[in-house]
C-alpha positions as CSV (number, residue, x, y, z in Angstrom):
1,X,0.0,0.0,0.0
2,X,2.4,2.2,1.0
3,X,4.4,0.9,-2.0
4,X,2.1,2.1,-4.6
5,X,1.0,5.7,-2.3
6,X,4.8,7.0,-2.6
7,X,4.5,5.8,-6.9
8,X,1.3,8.1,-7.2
9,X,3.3,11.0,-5.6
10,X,6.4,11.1,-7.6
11,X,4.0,10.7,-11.2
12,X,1.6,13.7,-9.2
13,X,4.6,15.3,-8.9
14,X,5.9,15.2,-12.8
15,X,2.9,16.0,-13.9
16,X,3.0,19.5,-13.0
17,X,6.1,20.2,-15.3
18,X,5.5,18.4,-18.7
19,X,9.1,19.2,-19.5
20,X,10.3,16.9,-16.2
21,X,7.8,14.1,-16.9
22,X,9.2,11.9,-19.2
23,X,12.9,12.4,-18.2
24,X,11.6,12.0,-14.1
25,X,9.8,8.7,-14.8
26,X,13.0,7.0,-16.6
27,X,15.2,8.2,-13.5
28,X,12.8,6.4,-11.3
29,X,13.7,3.2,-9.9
30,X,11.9,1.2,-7.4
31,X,13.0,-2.2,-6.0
32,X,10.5,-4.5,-4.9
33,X,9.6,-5.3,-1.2
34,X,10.6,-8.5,0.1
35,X,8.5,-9.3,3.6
36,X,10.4,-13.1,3.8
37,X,12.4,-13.3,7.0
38,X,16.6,-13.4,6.1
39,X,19.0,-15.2,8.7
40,X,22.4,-14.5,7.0
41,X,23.9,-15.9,10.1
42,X,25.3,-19.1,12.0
43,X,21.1,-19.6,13.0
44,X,20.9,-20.7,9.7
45,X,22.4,-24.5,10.5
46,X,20.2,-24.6,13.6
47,X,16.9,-25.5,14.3
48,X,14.0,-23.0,15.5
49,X,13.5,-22.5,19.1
50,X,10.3,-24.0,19.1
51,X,11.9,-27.1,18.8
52,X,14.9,-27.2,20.9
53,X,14.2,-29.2,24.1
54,X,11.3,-31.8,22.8
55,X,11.2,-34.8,22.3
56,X,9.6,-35.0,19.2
57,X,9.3,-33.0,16.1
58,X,6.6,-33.4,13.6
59,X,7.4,-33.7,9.8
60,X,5.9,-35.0,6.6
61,X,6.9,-37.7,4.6
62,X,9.5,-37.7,1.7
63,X,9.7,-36.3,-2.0
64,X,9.1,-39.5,-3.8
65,X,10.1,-39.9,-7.3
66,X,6.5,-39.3,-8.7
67,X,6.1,-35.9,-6.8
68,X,9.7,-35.0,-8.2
69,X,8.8,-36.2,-12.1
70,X,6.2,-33.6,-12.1
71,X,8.4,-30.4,-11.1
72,X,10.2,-28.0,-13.7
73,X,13.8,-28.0,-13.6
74,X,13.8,-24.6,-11.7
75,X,11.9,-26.1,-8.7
76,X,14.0,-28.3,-8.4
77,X,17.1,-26.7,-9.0
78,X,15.5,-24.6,-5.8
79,X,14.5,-27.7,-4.2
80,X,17.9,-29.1,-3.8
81,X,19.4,-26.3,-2.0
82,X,16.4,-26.6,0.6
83,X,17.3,-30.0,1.0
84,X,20.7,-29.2,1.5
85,X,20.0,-26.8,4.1
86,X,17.8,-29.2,5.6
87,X,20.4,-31.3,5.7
88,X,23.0,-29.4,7.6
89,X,21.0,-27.9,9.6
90,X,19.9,-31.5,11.0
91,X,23.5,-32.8,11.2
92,X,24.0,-29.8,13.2
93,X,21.5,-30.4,15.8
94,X,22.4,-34.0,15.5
95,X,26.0,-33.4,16.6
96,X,25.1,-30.5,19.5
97,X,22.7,-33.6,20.8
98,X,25.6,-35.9,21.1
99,X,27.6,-33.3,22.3
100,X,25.2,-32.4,25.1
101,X,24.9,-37.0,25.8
102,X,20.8,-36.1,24.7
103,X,18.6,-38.0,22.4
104,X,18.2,-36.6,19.1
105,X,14.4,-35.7,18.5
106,X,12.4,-37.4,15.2
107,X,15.9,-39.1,13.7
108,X,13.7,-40.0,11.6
109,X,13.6,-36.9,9.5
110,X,17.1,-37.1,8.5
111,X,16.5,-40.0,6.7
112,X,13.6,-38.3,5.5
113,X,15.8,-36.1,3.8
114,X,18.4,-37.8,1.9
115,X,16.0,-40.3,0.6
116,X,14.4,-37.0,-1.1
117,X,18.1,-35.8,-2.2
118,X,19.0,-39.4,-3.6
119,X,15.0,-39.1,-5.7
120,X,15.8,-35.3,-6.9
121,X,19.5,-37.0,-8.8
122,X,17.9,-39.6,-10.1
123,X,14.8,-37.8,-11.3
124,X,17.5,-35.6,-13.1
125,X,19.5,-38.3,-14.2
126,X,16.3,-39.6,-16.0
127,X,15.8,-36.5,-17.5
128,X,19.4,-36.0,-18.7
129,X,19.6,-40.0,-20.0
130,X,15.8,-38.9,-21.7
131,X,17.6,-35.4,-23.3
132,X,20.9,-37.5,-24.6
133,X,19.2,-40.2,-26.2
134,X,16.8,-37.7,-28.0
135,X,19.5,-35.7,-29.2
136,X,22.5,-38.1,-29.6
137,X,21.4,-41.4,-29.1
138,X,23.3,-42.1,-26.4
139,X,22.5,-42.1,-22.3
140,X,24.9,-39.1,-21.7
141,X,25.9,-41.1,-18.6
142,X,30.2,-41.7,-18.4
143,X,31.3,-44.7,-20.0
144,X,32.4,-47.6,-17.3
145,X,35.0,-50.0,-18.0
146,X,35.2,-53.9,-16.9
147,X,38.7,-54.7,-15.8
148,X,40.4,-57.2,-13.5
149,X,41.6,-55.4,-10.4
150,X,45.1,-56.4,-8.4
151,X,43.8,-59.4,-6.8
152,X,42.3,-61.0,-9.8
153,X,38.6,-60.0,-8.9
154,X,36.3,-58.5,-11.7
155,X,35.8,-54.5,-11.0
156,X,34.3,-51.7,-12.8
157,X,35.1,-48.0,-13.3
158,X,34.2,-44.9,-14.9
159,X,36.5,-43.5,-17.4
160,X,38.1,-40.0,-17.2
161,X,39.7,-37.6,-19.1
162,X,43.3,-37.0,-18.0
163,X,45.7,-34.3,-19.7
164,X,48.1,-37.3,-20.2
165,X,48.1,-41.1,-21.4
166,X,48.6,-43.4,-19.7
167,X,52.1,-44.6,-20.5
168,X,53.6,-41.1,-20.4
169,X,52.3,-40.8,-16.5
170,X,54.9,-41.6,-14.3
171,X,52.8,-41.4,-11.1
172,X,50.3,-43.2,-12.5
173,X,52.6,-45.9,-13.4
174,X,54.3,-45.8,-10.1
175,X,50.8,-46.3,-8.2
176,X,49.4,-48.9,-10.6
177,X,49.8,-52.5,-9.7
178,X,48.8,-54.8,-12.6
179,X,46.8,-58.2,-12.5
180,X,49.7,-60.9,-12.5
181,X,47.8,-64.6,-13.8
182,X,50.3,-66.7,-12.1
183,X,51.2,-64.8,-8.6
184,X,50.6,-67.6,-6.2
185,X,49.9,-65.0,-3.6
186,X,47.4,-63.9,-5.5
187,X,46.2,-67.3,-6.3
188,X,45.9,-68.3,-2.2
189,X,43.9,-65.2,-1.9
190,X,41.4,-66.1,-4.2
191,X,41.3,-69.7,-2.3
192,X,40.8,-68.3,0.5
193,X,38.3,-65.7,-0.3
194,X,36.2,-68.4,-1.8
195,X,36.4,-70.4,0.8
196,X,35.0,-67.7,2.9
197,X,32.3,-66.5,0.8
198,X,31.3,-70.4,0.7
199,X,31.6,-70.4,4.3
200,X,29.2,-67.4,5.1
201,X,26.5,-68.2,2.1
202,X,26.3,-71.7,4.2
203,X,26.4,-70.1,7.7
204,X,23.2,-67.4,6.1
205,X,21.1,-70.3,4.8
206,X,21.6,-72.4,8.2
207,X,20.5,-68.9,10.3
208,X,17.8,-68.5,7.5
209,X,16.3,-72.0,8.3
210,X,16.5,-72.1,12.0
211,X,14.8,-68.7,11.9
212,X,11.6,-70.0,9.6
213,X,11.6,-72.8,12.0
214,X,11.4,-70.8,15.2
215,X,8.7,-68.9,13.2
216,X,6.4,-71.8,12.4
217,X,6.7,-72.8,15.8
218,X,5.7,-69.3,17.6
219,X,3.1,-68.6,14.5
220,X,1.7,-71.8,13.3
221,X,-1.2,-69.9,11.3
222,X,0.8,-67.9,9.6
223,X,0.7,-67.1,5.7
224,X,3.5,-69.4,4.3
225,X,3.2,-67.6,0.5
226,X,4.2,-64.1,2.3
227,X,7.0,-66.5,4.5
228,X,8.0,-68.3,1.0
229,X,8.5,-64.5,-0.4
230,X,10.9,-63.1,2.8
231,X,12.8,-66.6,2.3
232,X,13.2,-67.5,-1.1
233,X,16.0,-69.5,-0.7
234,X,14.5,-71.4,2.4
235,X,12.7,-75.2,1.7
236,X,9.4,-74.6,4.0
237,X,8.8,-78.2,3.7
238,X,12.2,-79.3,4.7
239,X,11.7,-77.0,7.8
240,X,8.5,-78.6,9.0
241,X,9.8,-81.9,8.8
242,X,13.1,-80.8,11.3
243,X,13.4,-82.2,14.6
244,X,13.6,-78.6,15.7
245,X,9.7,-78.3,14.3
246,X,6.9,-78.9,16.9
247,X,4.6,-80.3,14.2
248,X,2.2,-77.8,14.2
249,X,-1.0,-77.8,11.5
């Protein structure tokens, strides 16, 4: 209001002198007024007040993808720095809660938050893959590489650009270690991490079926298609026919 009261007396004003007018009207400037509250200070990675002290602090749910797919690039452009500050600001008051031996109130929130962040680059991603094929046929995404790392296991990485090759790179050649086929130190290590990963695949699947076991026995009604599903790799049969099972119906 007052905004547009001080506009009608400056044009009141040059319209008394024709002569002023036009050249008073393109010297006028006027900035808009922002009424948004500005914390330019440390407050900024800290909660409000209100919710220091309690032991709870209500918040919605997540962005999901679908609530992401229908935003314009400049929301969320705008979006992720929200997030951002979201997310410092709770790592703050995370920390000062430690610090002070107290419970941190709704952890929950921070979780909240980077599930949102990780949907916002992938929605992006999809739209930069979508942009890239459209234009060049290609995904846009950097190229990645299958190679055989030190110890003779199967790795993957993205490729770079480097201001020099490979074989005029001294430190690179200093650093790099390449696969050797017939190192038998190499070769006991991949006995023994075989022998390992055996050894914990078996250990998993015996812990798997003791554990549908003790199930069936505390829950003998219970929906074997949706126990079948949470352990695929279990024999349901083979478990109620155990010594460990009570025979339940």
């Amino acid at each position: 209001m007052f905004y547009n009261k001080l506009l009608s007396k400056i044009f009141n004003a040059c319209s008394g002198n024709s002569g002023l007018k036009s050249a008073s009207l393109r010297n006028t400037s006027a900035k808009y007024i922002s009424t948004t509250a500005r914390r330019d200070d440390l407050n900024e990675f800290f909660d409000i007040k209100e919710n220091w002290g309690v032991p709870e602090v209500k918040s919605g749910r997540g962005w999901t993808k679908d609530d992401l797919r229908i935003k314009s690039n400049e929301d969320l452009h705008k979006l992720w720095y929200i997030l951002l500050k979201e997310r410092n600001m709770l790592l703050t008051m995370e920390e000062e809660a430690k610090e002070q031996v107290k419970l941190f109130p709704s952890p929950e929130r921070l979780d909240k938050v980077r599930d949102s962040m990780k949907n916002l680059e992938d929605v992006v991603r999809e739209r930069n893959k979508a942009y890239h094929l459209l234009e060049t046929g290609k995904d846009g995404e950097r190229p990645v590489e299958k190679y055989i790392n030190p110890f003779g296991m199967n790795a993957t990485k993205r490729l770079y650009e480097y201001p020099l090759p490979k074989h005029m790179n001294k430190k690179w050649l200093e650093n790099h270690v390449p696969y050797k086929e017939n190192n038998k130190d190499i070769q006991q290590f991949q006995l023994k991490l075989g022998e390992n990963t055996f050894m914990y695949k078996k250990r998993k699947r015996t812990r798997d079926f003791n554990h549908v076991i003790g199930l069936l026995n505390r829950f003998p009604n219970m929906d074997m298609e949706a126990l079948k599903g949470q352990y695929p790799d279990v024999d349901i049969e083979k478990a109620k026919r155990s010594r460990k099972y009570k025979g339940w119906d």
